[in-house]
N, C-alpha and C positions, 0 to 999 in steps of 0.2 A: 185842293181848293184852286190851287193855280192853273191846271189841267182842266175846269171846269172852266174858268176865263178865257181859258185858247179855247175850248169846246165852243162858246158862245158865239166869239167871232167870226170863226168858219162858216161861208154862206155856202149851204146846202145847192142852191139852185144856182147854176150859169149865169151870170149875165152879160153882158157884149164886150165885157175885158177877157176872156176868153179867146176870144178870137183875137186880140196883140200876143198873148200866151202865144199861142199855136204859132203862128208867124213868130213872134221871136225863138222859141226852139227849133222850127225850121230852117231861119236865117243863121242858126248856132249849129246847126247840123251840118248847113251847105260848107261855110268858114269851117268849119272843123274837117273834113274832109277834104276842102281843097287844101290848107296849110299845115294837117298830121298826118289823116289816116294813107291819104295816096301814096306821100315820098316813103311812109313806113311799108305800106306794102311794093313798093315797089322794088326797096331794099326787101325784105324778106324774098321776095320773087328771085333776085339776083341771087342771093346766099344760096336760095335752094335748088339755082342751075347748076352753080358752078359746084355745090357740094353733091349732086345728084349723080345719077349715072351719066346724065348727057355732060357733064362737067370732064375738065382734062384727068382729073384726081382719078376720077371715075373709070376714064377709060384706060389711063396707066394701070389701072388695077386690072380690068377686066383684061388687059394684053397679058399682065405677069400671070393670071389666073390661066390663062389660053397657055402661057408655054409651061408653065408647072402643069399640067395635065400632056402635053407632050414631050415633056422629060420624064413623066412618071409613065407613059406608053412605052416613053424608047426603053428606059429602066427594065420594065418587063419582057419586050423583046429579049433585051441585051440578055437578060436573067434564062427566059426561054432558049434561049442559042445556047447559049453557055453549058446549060444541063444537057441538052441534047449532044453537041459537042461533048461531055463529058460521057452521058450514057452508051455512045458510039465508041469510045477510046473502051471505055470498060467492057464493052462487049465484042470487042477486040483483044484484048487481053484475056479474058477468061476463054475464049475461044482458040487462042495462042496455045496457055496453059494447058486446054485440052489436048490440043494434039501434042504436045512435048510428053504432055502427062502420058498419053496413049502409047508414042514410042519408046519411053520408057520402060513400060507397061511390057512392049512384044521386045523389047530388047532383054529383058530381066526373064520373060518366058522362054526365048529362042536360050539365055545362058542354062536357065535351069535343064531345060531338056537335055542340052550338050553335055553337061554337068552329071545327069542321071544317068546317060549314054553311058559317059566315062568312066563313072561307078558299076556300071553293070559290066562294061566289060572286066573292069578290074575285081569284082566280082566274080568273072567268069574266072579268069585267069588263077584268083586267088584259089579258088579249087581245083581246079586245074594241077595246081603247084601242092597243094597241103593232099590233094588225092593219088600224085605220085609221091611225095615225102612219105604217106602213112603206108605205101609198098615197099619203100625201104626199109622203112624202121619195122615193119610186121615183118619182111626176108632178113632181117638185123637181129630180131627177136628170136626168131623161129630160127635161126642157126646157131644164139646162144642156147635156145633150150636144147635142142639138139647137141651142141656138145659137149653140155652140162652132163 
C-alpha cells in the first residue's frame, strides 16, 4: 500500500526542475574530480612508475636478472672447459697406457722367444747328452752280457 503512494508521486513527465538536476550533478561531478578523483589518480600514477619497470626496484632487478644470466653463461663455459680439459688429460693417459701396454707387450715377446731359444738349445743338448749316455750304457750292457 505504501509503495503504491511513492508510485503516485512520481511524475512520469519532465518538467523544468530537471534541468537544476542535470546542473547540479554536473557541478558534483566538476567538485568531485577537482578535490578526489585527480590527487587519487595521480597518486595511483606515481605507485605505478615507481613499482613498474621504469621504477629503480625495477631496474635493480632487471640489472640482477642481466648478471644472473651471465654468471649462468660463464657457469657453462667454465663447465665446457673443464670437460674438455679433462676429456684431453684422459686421452692422454689412455694413449700413455697404450704404448707402456704395447712395450710391454714386445718386451714379454722378445723374453719369450729368448726363453724358447734357450729351451730348444737345451733341448738340443739334452739329447745330445742322454744319446751319448745310452752308448755307454748299451757298450756297459753288451760287455756284461758278453761276459756273463
Amino acid at each position: 500500500m505504501l509503495f503504491l503512494a511513492f508510485a503516485e508521486s512520481i511524475q512520469l513527465f519532465p518538467d523544468g526542475t530537471i534541468f537544476i538536476h542535470i546542473a547540479l550533478i554536473l557541478i558534483m561531478i566538476w567538485v568531485l574530480n577537482r578535490t578526489f578523483f585527480r590527487p587519487i589518480n595521480r597518486v595511483l600514477e606515481s605507485r605505478e612508475r615507481h613499482k613498474g619497470a621504469g621504477g629503480e626496484a625495477g631496474s635493480i632487478l632487471n640489472q640482477a636478472i642481466q648478471k644472473e644470466s651471465e654468471y649462468q653463461a660463464a657457469m657453462r663455459e667454465a663447465r665446457a672447459s673443464g670437460y674438455q680439459i679433462i676429456e684431453q688429460k684422459h686421452a692422454e693417459a689412455v694413449s700413455q697406457r697404450e704404448r707402456k701396454l704395447s712395450a710391454v707387450k714386445a718386451e714379454v715377446a722378445a723374453r719369450v722367444a729368448s726363453e724358447k731359444a734357450v729351451l730348444e738349445q737345451q733341448a738340443v743338448e739334452a739329447r745330445a747328452a742322454i744319446s751319448a749316455d745310452a752308448e755307454q750304457i748299451a757298450d756297459k750292457i753288451a760287455n756284461n752280457i758278453l761276459r756273463a
